[in-house]
C-alpha positions in Angstrom: -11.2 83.8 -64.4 -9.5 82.2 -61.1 -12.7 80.3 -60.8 -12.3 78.6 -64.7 -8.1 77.9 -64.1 -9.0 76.3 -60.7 -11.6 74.3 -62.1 -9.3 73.4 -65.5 -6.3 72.3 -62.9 -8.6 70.0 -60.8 -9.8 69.1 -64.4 -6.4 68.2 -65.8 -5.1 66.8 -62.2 -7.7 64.1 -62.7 -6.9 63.3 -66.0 -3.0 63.1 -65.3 -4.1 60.8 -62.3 -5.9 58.7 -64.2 -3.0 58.6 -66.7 -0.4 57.4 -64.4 -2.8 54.8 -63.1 -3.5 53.4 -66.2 0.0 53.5 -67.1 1.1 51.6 -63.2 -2.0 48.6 -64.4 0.0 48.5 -67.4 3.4 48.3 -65.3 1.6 45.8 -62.8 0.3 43.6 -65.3 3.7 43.5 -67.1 5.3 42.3 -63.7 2.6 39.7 -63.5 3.7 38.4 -66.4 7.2 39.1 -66.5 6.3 37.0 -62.7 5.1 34.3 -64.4 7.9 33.9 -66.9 9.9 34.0 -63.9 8.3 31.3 -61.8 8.4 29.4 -65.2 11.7 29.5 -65.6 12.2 29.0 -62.2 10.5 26.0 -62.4 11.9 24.4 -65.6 15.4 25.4 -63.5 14.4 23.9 -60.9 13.3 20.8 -63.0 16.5 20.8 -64.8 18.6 21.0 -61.7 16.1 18.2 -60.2 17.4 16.6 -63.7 14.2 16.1 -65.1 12.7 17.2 -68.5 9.7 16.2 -69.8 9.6 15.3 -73.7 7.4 13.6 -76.1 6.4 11.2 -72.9 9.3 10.3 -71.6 11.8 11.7 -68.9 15.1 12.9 -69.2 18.1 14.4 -67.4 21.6 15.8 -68.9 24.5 14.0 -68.2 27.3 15.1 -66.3 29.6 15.3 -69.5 26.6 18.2 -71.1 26.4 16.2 -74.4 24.2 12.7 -73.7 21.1 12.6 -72.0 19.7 9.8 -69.9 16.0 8.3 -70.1 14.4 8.6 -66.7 11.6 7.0 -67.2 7.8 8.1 -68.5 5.9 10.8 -67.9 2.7 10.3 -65.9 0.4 10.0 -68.9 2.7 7.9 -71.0 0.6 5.4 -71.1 2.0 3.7 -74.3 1.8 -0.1 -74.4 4.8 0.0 -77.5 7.9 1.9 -76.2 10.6 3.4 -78.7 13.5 4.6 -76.9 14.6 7.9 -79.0 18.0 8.3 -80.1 18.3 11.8 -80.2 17.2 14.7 -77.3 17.6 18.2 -78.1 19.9 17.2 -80.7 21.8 15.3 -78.2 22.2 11.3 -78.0 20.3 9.8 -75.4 23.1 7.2 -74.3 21.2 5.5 -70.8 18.5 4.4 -69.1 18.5 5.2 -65.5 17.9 2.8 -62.2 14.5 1.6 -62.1 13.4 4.0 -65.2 10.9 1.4 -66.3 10.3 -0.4 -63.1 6.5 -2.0 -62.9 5.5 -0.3 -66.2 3.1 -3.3 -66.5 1.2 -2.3 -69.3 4.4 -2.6 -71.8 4.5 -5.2 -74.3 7.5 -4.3 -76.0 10.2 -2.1 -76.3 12.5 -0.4 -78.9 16.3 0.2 -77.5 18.0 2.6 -80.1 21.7 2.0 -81.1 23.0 4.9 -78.9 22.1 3.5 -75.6 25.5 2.3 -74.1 24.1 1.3 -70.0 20.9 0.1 -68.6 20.9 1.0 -64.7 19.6 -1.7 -62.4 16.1 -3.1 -61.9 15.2 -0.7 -65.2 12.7 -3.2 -66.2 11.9 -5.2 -62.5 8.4 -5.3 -62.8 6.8 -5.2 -66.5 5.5 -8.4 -66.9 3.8 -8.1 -70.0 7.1 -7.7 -72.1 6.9 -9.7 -75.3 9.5 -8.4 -77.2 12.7 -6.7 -77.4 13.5 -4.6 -80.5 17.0 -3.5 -81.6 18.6 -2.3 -84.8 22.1 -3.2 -84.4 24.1 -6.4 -83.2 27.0 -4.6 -82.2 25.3 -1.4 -80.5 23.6 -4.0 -77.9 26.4 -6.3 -77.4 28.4 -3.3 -76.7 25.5 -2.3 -73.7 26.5 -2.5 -69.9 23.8 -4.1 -68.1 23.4 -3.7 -64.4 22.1 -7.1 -63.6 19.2 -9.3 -65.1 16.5 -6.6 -63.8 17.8 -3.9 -66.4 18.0 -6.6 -69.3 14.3 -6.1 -71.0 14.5 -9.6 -71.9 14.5 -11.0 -68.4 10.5 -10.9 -69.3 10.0 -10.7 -73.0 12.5 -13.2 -73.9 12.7 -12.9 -77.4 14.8 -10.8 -79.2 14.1 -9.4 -82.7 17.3 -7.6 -84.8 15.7 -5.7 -87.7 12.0 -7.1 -87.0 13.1 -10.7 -87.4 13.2 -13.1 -84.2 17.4 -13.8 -83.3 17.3 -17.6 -82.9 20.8 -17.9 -85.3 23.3 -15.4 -83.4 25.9 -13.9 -85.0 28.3 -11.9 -83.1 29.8 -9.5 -85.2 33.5 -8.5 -86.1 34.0 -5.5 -84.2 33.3 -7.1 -80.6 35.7 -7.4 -77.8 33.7 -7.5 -75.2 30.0 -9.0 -74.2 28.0 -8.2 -71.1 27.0 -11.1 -68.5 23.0 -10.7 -69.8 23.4 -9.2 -72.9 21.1 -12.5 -74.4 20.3 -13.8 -71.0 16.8 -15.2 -71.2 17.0 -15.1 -75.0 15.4 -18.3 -75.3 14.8 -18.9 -79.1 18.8 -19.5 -79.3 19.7 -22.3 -81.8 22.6 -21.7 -82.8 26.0 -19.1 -82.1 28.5 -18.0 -84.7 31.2 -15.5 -85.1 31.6 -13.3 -87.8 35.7 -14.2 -89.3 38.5 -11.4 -88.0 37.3 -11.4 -84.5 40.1 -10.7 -82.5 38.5 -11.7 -79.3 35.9 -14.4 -79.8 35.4 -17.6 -81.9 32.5 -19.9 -82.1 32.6 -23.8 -82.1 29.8 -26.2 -82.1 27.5 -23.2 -81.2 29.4 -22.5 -78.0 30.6 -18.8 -77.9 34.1 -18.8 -76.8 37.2 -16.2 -75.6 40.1 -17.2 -77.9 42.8 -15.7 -75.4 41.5 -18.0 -72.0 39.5 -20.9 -74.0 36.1 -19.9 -71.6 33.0 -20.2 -73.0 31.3 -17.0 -72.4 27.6 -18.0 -73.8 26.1 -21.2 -75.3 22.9 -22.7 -76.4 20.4 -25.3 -76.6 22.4 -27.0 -79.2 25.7 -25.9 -77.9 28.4 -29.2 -77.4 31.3 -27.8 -74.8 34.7 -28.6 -76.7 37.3 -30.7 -75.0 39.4 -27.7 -74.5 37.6 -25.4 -72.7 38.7 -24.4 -69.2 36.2 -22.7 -67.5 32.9 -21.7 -68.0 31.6 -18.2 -67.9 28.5 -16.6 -65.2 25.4 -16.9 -66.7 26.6 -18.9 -69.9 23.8 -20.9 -70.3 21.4 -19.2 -67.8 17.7 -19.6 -69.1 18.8 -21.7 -71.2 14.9 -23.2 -72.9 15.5 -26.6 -74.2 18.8 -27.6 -72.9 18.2 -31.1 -71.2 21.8 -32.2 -70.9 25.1 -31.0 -71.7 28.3 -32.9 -71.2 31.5 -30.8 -69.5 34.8 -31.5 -70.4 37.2 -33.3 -67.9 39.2 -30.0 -68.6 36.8 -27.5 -66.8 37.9 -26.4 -63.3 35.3 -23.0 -63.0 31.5 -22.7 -63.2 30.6 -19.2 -63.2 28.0 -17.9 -61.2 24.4 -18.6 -62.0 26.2 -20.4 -65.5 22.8 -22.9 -65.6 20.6 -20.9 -63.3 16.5 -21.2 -65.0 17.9 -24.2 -67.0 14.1 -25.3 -66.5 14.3 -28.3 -68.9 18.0 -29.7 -67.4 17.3 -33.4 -66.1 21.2 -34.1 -65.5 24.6 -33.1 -65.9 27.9 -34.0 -64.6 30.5 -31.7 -63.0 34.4 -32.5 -63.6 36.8 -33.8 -60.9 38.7 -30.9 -61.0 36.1 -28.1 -59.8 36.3 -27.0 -56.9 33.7 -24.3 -56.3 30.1 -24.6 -57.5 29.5 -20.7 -57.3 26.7 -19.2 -55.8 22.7 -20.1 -58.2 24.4 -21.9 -60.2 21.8 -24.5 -60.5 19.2 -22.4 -59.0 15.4 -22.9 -60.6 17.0 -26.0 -62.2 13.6 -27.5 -61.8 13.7 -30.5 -63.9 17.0 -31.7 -62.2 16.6 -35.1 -60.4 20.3 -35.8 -59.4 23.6 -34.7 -59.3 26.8 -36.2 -58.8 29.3 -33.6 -57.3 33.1 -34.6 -57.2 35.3 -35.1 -54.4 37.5 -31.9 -55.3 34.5 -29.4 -54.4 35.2 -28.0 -51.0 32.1 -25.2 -51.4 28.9 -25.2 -52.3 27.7 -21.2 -52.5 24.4 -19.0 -51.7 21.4 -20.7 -53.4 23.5 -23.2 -55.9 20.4 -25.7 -55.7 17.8 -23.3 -54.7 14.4 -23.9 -56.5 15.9 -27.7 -57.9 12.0 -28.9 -57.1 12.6 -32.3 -58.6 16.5 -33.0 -56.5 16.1 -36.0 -55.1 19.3 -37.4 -54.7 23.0 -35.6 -54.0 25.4 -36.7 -51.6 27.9 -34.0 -50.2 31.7 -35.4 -50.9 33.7 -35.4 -47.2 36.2 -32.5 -48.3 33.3 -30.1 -48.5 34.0 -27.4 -46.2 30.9 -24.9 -46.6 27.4 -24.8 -47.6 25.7 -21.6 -48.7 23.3 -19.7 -47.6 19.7 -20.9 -49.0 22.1 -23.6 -50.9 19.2 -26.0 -50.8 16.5 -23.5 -50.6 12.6 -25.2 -51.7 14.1 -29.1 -52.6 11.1 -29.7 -51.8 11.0 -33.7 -53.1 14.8 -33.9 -51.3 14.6 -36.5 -48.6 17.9 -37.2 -47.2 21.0 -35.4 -47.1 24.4 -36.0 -45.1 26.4 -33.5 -43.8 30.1 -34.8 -43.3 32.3 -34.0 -40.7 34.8 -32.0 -42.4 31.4 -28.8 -43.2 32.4 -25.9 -40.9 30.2 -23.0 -42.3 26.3 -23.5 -43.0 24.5 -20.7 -44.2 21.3 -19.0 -42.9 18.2 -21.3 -44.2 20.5 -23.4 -46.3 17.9 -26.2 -46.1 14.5 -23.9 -46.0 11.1 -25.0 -47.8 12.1 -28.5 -47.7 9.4 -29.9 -46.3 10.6 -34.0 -47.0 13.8 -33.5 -45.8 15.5 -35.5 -42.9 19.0 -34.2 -42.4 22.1 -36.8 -41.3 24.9 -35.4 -39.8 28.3 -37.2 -38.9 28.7 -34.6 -36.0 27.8 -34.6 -32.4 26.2 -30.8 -32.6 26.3 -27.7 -35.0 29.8 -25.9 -35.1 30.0 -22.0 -34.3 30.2 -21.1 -37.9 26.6 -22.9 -38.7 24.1 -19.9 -38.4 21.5 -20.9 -35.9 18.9 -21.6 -38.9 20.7 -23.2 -41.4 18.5 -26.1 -41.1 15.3 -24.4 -42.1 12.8 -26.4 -39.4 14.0 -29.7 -41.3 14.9 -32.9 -38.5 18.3 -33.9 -37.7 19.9 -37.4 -37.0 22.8 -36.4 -35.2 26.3 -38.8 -35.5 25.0 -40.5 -38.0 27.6 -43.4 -39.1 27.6 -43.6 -42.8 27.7 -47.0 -44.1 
């Protein structure tokens, strides 16, 4: 009888052994899993934190205010020639495009921005070449967007701009706007003509200029566009990439040219520049490549950072005597420029303010360079030093 209880205890100590380590596998593999849930969610927290979330092909992080997202950029295998922006994420508005978000995405041909994006970040688009088109659904929405330089404007490639699938060549700025981005159209080069819609309390058009009613600037013309006598200044990059525009006549009225205001004017052969300006701001006849001369006025005293740069055709411009500086890369590739005179009156020469100018002989009224010409400011071109002018 011992014998049979002894052997039915060992019998039932095994079973009861084998139970609980069936039932610890069990407990394991729960952990294992619960483990991987775990590192899961670690990982999406630590991708959220890292402010990146994957969606549908496309990148996103939460913004700080926990109600908008932000477009990142693509995922890896977005691969997607036609980009639509999305509106909604999460049922949230996706309201930005982050810096460099698009950057060298070369195999995108066009791309949809929905009507809740309010900024594009810098150099969003630097880099994608093949853009042929920009598509939007609402005037207002993009005139409303904050662009963060010509790189994060889609259409510093594609160039055209299409408003409910047709091409905008007639712009019409609508009602409701007060205020317009520097490059919200720059590039847009199928421009022919600029009106605004009646009751805007900020903006009027006239002879397809685009112009602020409170300060009589013109803030964006055209190919067509004829500068009324009563304008005073004209804005940065008014007419910049500008197709077609050959020459355009600026009221005796206008004392400001805005930075880069006919920068990529490609098909500008001559303009003239009032008495009364007195600053020609930095590129603002930079890649004005069909420009053969220039007359510039005795009031400017400054001539900034790469004004003339890329003017391959310049051949003629004579620097007035009350010039007092000369920007750096001013003059950068003039590259059928043959003579210039520098008067004696120019204190500070930029770095390479005559670079890639390979014709160039250089006349200078002074002895020797002043301490505020940087030591290359010539760019390797030769110099006739006190040169008498006749």
């Amino acid at each position: 009888m011992n014998k049979k209880f002894l052997i039915l205890l060992i019998t039932l100590t095994m079973i009861c052994a084998l139970l609980l380590a069936v039932g610890c596998d069990n407990n394991n593999d729960g952990e294992t899993s619960s483990g991987n849930n775990s590192l899961s969610s670690g990982s999406q927290d630590n991708e959220l934190n890292s402010g990146n979330q994957d969606s549908n092909g496309f990148l996103f992080k939460l913004n700080s205010d926990n109600a908008s997202y932000t477009v990142k950029g693509l995922d890896t295998d977005n691969n997607s020639t036609q980009i639509v922006i999305p509106s909604t994420y999460q049922g949230k508005p996706v309201t930005n495009i982050d810096n460099y978000a698009f950057r060298n995405c070369s195999n995108m041909i066009s791309i949809s921005i929905s009507p809740n994006i309010l900024s594009i970040g810098s150099f969003a688009f630097d880099g994608c070449t093949a853009l042929k088109g920009v598509y939007i659904t609402d005037m207002s929405s993009w005139c409303k967007i904050n662009f963060k330089g010509s790189l994060s404007n889609p259409l510093e490639y594609a160039r055209k701009l299409y408003l409910n699938g047709e091409l905008v060549s007639n712009l019409v700025i609508p009602a409701d706007i007060t205020s317009i981005d520097y490059y919200a159209f720059y590039n847009c080069e199928d421009l022919t003509s600029i009106t605004v819609e009646p009751n805007n309390s900020v903006y009027k058009s006239q002879d397809n200029c685009l112009i602020e009613k409170q300060n009589d600037r013109l803030v964006l013309g055209c190919k067509n566009s004829i500068i009324p006598d009563y304008v005073k200044s004209i804005g940065s990059s008014a007419f910049e990439g500008c197709k077609g525009l050959t020459s355009i006549e600026i009221p005796t009225g206008v004392d400001f040219i805005g930075f880069y205001a006919f920068a990529n004017c490609a098909d500008l052969t001559s303009i003239v520049i009032p008495s009364g300006v007195e600053i020609l701001c930095d590129g603002v006849f930079k890649n004005c490549s069909s420009l053969e001369s220039i007359e510039i006025p005795s009031s400017v005293m400054e001539i900034g950072m790469s004004a003339f740069s890329g003017c391959r055709n310049l051949k003629n411009i004579e620097l007035p005597h009350g010039i007092t500086d000369i920007g750096q890369g001013a003059f950068n590739s003039c590259v059928n420029l043959t003579k210039i005179i520098i008067p004696t009156g120019v204190v500070k020469i930029g770095t390479l303010a005559f670079v890639n100018c390979p014709n160039l002989t250089i006349y200078c009224e002074l002895s020797a360079p002043l301490s505020g010409w940087e030591k290359t400011w010539n760019g390797n071109c030769p110099i006739v030093w006190e040169y008498i002018v006749d």
